[in-house]
VOGU-3710 file (C-alpha; in Angstrom, 3 decimals, decimal comma):
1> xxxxxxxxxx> 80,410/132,720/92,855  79,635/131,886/89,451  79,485/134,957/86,730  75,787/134,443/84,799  77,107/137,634/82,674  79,506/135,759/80,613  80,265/132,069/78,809  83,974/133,488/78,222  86,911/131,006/79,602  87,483/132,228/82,730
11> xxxxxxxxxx> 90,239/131,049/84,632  89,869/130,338/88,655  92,135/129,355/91,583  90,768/128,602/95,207  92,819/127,959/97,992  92,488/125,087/100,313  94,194/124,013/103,462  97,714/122,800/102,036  96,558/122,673/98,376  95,500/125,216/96,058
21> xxxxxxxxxx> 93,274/124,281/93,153  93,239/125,279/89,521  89,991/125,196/87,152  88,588/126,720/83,928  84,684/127,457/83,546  83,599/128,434/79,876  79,863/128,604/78,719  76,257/130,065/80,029  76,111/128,950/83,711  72,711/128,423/83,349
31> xxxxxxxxxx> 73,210/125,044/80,829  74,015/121,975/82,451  76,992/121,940/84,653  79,850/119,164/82,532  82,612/118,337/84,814  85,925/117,360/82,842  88,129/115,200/84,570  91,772/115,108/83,001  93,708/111,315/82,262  97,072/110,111/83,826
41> xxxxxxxxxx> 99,794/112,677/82,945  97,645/115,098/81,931  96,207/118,307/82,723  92,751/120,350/82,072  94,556/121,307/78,767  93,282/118,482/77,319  90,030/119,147/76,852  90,786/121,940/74,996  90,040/120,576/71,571  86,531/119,403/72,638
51> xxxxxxxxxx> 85,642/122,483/75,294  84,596/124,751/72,325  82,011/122,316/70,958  80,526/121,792/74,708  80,007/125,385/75,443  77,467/126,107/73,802  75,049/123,127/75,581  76,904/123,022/78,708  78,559/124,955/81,327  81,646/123,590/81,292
61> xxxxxxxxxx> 84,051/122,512/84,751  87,512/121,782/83,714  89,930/121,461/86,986  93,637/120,055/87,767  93,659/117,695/90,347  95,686/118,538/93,431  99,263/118,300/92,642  98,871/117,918/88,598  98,717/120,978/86,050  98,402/123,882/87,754
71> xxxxxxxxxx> 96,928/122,649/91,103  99,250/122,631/93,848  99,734/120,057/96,665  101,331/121,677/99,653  100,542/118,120/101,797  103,291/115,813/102,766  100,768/112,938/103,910  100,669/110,215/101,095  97,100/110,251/101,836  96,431/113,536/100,237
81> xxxxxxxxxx> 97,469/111,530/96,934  93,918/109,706/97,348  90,443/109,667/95,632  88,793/110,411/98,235  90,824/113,925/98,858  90,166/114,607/94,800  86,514/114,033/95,705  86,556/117,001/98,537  88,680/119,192/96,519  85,824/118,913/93,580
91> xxxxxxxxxx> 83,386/119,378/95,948  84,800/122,551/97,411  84,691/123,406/93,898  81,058/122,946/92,999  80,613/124,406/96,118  82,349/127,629/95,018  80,342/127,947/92,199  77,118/126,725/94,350  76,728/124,263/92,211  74,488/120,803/93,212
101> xxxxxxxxxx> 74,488/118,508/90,785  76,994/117,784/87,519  77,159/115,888/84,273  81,005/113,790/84,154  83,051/113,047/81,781  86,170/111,888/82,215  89,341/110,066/80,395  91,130/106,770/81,216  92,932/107,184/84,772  90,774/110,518/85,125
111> xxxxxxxxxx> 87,862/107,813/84,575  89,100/105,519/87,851  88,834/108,492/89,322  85,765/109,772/88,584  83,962/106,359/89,424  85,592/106,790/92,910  83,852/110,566/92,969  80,590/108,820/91,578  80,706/106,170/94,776  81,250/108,509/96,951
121> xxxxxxxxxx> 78,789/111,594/95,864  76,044/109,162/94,448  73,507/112,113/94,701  75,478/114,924/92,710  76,120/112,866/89,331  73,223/113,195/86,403  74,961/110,899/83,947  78,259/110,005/82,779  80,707/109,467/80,226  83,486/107,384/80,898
131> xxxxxxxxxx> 86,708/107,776/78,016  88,793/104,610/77,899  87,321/102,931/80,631  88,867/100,380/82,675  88,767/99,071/86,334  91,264/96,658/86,096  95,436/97,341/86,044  96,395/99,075/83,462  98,548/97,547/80,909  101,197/100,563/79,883
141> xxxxxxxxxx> 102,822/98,727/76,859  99,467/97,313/75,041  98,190/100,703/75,375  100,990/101,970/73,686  101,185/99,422/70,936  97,584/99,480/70,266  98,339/103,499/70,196  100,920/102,876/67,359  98,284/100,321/65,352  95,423/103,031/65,743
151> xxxxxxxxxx> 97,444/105,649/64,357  98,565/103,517/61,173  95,372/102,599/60,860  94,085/106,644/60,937  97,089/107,604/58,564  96,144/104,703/55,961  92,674/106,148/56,125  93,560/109,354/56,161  91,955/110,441/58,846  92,663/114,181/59,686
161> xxxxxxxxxx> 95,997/113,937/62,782  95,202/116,673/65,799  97,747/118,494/67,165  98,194/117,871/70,658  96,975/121,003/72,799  99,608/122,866/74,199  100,110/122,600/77,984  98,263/119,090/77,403  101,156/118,050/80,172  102,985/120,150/81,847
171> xxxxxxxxxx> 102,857/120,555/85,373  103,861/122,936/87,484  105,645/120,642/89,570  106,333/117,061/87,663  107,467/114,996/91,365  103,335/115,312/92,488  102,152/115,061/89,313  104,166/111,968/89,394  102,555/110,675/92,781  98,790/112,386/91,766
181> xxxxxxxxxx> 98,647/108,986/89,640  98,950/106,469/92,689  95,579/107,333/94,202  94,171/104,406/91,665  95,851/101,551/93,820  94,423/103,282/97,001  90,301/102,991/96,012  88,296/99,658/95,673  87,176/100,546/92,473  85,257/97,450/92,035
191> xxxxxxxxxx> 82,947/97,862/94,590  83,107/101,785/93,234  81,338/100,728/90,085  79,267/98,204/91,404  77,308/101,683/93,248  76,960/103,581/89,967  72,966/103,694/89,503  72,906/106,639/86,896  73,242/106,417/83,169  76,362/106,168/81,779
201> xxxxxxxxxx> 78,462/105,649/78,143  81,720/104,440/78,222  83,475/104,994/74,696  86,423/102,932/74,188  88,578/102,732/70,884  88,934/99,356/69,170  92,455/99,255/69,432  92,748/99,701/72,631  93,445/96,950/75,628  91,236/98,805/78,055
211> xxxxxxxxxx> 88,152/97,383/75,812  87,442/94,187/77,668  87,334/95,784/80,886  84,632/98,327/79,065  82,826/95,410/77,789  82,702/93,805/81,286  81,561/97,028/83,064  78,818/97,495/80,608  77,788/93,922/81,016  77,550/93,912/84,759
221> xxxxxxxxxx> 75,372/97,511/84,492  71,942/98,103/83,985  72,356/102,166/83,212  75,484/101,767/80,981  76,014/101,920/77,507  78,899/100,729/75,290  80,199/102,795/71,950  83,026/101,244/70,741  85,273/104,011/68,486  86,563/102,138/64,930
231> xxxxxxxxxx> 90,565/102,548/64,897  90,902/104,918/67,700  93,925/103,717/70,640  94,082/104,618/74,183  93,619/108,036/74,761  90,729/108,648/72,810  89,861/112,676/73,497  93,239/113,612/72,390  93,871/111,082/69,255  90,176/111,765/68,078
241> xxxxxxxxxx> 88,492/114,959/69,882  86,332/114,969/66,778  84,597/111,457/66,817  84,666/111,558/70,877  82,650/115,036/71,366  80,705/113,790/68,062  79,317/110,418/70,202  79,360/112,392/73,362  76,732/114,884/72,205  75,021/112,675/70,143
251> xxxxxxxxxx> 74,270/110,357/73,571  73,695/113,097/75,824  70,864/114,272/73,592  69,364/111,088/74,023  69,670/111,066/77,347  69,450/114,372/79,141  65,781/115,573/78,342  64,727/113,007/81,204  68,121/113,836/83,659  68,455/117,310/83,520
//
């Protein structure tokens, strides 16, 4: 159950048929509940240089998807690779920590993903904020190039160069962290969006290829909002935790007085 007597990191492990599941809670359980939804590759570690700067306005979910970080996928069935089973396992979580209804915000893949939990749970989601957001298939070497441009770009300017945090990607077992990833071709992720009724910001760097698809979702929304981030690549949260957390608060303020 949830500990209202402290808004230390705590860590937490629950244990599922065939899976066990590994997720961080910091901040005063009784602010909003923020789920954090890790990218491709990834693990909960990323949000590490943006968690401090939440916890004091939300209570903050952070969580390894089955087979990637710490979580562990003891499944052979391909199907337990699936959006749909990453849905249940973060609803056994919320339901662990008896908890109804959550603010998202996820990062690229993590993003696909998280629109798949949205369709699927459209009652549980306040609002969103969707990191390098695209629908379509992802184009691996533009991301990386526009990466490279962003970074030039940063250095010319000289904007201030994170380190990455540690443990950003490591996995305790790199084969399903490997497969975690193919749950995107498995989930209609058109229709997905199409669902999404709640308010929503997708943030999207300039420089990188997943733009237009941000620019299309946006366009086909009512409840969405576009902030485009000025020579920032693909993989936004970790490149610029700064300027993301910056726009993330600044639109949730706006927002949340009439979601909460």
């Amino acid at each position: 159950m949830r500990d209202t007597s402290s808004d230390t990191l705590t860590s937490m492990e629950i244990e599922l048929d065939k899976a066990k599941l590994y997720f961080e809670i910091q901040g005063n359980p009784d602010n909003p509940p923020l789920v954090l939804w890790h990218g491709a590759g990834c693990t909960l570690r990323m949000w590490d240089l943006v968690v401090e700067e939440l916890k004091d306005f939300y209570f903050t979910i952070a969580f390894d998807v089955r087979g990637a970080g710490n979580s562990i996928n003891k499944d052979l069935n391909e199907n337990s690779y699936s959006f749909n089973k990453y849905s249940e396992d973060l609803n056994s979580i919320l339901n662990y920590l008896n908890i109804d209804q959550v603010h998202l915000w996820s990062m690229a893949w993590g993003t696909r993903a998280a629109i798949a939990y949205s369709s699927l749970n459209p009652t549980k989601i306040l609002s969103a904020v969707f990191s390098d957001a695209s629908i379509e298939g992802a184009d691996i070497d533009a991301q990386r190039l526009g990466l490279k441009n962003a970074l030039s770009k940063q250095e010319e300017l000289g904007i201030e160069r994170f380190k990455l945090p540690k443990g950003w990607n490591i996995h305790a077992n790199k084969d399903s962290a490997a497969r975690s990833l193919s749950a995107a071709a498995k989930f209609d992720l058109h229709e997905a969006f199409n669902q999404i009724s709640f308010p929503f910001l997708i943030m999207t760097g300039d420089h990188d290829p997943n733009l237009s698809s941000s620019k299309d979702m946006v366009s086909s929304s009512s409840t969405g909002e576009l902030k485009v981030l000025e020579n920032v690549g693909h993989g936004s949260v970790l490149q610029r935790p700064d300027l993301t957390v910056e726009c993330f608060l600044e639109w949730q303020k706006k927002t949340r007085g009439c979601n909460d």
